[in-house]
Backbone as numpy.savetxt, mean C-alpha at the origin, in Angstrom:
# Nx Ny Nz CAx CAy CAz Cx Cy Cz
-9.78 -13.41 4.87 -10.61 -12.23 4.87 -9.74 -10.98 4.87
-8.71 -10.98 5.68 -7.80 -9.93 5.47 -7.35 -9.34 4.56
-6.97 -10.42 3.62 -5.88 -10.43 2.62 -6.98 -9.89 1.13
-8.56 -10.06 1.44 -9.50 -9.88 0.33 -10.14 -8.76 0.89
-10.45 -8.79 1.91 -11.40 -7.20 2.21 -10.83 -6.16 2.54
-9.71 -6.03 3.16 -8.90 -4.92 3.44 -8.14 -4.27 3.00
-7.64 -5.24 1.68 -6.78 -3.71 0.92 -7.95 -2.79 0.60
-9.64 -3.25 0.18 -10.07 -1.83 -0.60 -9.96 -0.91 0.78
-10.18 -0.85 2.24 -9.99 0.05 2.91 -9.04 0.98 2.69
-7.41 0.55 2.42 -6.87 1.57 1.62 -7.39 3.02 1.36
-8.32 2.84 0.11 -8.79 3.82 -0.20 -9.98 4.62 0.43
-10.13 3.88 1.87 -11.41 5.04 2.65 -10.57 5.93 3.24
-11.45 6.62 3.93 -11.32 7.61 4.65 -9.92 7.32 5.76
-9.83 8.39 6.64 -8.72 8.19 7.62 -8.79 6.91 8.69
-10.09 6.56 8.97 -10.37 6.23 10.26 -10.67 4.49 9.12
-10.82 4.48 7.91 -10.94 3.29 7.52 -9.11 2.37 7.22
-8.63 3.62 6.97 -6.91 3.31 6.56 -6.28 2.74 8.00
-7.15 3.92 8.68 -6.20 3.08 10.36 -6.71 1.81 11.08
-8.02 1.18 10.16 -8.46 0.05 10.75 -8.12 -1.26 9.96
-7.44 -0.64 8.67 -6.81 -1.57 7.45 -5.34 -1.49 7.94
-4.36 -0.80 8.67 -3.03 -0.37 9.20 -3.30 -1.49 10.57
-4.33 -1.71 11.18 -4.09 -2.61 12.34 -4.18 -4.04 11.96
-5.40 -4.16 11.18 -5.31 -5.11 10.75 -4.38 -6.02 9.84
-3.54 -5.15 9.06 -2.50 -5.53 8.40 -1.33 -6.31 8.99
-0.90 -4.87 9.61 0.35 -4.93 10.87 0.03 -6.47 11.96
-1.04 -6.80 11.91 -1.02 -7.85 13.04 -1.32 -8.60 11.95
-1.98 -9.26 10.73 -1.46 -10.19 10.30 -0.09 -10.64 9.56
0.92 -9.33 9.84 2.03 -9.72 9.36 2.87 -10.18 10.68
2.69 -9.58 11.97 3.08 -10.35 12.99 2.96 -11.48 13.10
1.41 -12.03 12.90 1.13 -13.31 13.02 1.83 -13.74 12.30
2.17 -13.59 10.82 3.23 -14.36 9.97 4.41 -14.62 10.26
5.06 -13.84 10.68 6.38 -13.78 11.47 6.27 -14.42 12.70
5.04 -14.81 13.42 5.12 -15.45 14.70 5.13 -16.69 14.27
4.60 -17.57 13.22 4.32 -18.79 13.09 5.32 -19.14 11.72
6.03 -18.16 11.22 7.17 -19.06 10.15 8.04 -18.06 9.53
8.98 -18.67 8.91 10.31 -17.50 8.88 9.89 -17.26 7.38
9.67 -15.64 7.30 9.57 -15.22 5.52 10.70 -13.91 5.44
12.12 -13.77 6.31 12.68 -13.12 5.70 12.42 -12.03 6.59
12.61 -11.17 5.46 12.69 -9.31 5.83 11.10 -9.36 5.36
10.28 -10.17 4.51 9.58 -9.60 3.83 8.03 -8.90 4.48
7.57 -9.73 5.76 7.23 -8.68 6.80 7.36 -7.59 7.41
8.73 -7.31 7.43 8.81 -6.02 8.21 8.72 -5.06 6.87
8.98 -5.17 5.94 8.96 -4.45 4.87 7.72 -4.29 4.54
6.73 -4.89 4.69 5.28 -4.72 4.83 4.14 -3.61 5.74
5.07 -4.25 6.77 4.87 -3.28 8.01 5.14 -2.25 7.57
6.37 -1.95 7.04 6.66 -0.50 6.90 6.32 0.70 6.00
5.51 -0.21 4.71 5.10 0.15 3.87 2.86 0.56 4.39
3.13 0.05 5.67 1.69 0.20 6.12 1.93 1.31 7.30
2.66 2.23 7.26 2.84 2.81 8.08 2.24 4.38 7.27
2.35 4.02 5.96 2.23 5.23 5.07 0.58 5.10 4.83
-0.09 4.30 5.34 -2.32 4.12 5.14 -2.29 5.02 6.21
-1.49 6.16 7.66 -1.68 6.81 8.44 -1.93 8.27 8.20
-2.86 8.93 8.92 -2.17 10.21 8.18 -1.41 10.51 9.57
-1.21 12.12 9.03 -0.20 12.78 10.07 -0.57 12.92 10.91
-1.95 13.29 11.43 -2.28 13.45 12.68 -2.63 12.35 13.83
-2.72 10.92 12.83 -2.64 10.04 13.72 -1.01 9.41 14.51
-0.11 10.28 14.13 1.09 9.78 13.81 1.63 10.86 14.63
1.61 11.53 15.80 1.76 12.46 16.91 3.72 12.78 16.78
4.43 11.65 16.71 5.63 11.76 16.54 6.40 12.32 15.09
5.26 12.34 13.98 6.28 12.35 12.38 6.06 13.79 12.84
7.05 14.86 12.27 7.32 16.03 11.79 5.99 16.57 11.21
5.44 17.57 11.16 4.23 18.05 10.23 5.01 18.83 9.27
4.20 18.96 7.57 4.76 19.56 6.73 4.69 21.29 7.09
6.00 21.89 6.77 5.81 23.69 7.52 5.05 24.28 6.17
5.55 24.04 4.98 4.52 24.48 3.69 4.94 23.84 2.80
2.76 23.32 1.95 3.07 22.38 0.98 3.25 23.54 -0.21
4.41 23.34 -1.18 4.09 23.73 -2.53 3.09 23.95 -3.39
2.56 24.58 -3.88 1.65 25.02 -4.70 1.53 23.98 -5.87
2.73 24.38 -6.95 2.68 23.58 -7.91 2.69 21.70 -7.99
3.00 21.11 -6.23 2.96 19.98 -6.66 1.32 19.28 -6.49
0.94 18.27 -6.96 -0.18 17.72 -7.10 -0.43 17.36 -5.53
-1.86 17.33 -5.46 -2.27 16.67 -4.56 -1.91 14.88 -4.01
-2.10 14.96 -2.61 -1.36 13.72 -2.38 -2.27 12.44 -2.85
-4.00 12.60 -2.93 -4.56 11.61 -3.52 -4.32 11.37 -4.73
-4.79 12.58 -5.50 -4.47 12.42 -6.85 -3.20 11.56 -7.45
-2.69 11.78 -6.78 -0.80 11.31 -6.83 -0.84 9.61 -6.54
-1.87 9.57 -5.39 -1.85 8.15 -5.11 -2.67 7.51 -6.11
-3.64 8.21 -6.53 -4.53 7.60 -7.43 -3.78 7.22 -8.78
-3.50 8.45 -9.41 -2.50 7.84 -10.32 -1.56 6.53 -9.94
-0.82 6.69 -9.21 0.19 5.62 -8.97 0.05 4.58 -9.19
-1.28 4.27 -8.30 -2.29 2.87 -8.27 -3.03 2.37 -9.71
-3.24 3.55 -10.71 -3.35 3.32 -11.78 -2.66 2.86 -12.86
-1.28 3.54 -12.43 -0.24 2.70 -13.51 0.20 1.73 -13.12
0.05 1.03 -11.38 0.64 -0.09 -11.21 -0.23 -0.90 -11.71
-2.09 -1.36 -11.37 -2.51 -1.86 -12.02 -2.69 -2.06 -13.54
-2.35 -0.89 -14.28 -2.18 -1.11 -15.72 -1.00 -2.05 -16.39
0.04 -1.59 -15.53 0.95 -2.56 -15.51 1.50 -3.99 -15.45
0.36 -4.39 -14.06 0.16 -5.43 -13.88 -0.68 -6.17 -14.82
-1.72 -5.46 -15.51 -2.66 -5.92 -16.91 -1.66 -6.38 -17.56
-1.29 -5.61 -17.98 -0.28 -5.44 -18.88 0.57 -6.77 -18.91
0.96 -6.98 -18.03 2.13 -8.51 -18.21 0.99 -9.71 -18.03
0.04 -9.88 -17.24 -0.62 -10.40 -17.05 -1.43 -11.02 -18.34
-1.72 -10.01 -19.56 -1.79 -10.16 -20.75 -0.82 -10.89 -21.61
0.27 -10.33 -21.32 1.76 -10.70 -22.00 2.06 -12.44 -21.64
2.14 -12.60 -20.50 2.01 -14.10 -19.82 1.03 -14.57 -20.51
-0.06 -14.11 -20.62 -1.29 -15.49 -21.25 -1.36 -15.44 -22.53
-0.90 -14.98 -23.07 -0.88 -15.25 -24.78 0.06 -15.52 -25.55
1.60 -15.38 -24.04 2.74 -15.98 -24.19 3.70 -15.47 -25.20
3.89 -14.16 -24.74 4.45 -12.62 -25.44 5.36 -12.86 -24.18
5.42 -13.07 -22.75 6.52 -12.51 -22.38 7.60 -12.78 -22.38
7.52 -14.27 -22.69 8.51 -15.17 -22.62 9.78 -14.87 -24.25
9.09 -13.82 -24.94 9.21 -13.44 -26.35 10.33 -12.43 -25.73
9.99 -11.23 -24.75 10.61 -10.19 -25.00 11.90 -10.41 -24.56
C-alpha cells in the first residue's frame, strides 16, 4: 500500500507531503531493519526530506530573497516530473519493440 498510494501524496498539499515523508521514511527503516540494501535507503530517506516544506523544517535556513526571474518551485517540480516520466515512456517504448538494445 505504501509503495502504490503514497507517492501520489507527493503532489498534495503540505500536510499531505508530510504524511507521505513519514510514511516513507519508516518504510525505508523497516527495510533496513529486516535486510541489508546498501546505501540505497538512506539515499531515499534523504531524497524524502525534500516532500517538507520550510516551515515544517524549524532547523533549515529560510530563503532571505527569492529571485524574480527564476520559476516557481512547483512549476519547476512539475516540469521535472514531466520529463522524467516522458523519459521513462520513452525507453519503456524503446525496450518493447526492441530499439534499445539497437542504440
Amino acid at each position: 500500500v505504501v509503495e502504490i498510494i503514497v507517492p501520489f501524496l507527493f503532489f498534495g498539499g503540505a500536510w499531505c507531503r508530510a504524511i507521505a515523508f513519514l510514511t516513507q521514511v519508516g518504510l525505508q527503516i523497516s527495510i533496513m531493519a529486516t535486510g541489508h540494501y546498501g546505501f540505497f535507503n538512506a539515499l531515499t530517506i534523504c531524497l524524502c526530506i525534500l516532500l517538507l516544506d520550510d516551515q515544517q523544517l524549524p532547523w533549515a535556513p529560510q530563503p532571505a530573497v527569492l529571485l524574480p526571474w527564476l520559476p516557481a518551485p512547483e512549476a519547476l517540480g512539475i516540469a521535472l516530473a514531466a520529463v522524467g516520466v516522458g523519459v521513462t515512456l520513452l525507453f519503456a517504448l524503446l525496450q518493447g519493440i526492441g530499439l534499445l538494445y539497437a542504440l
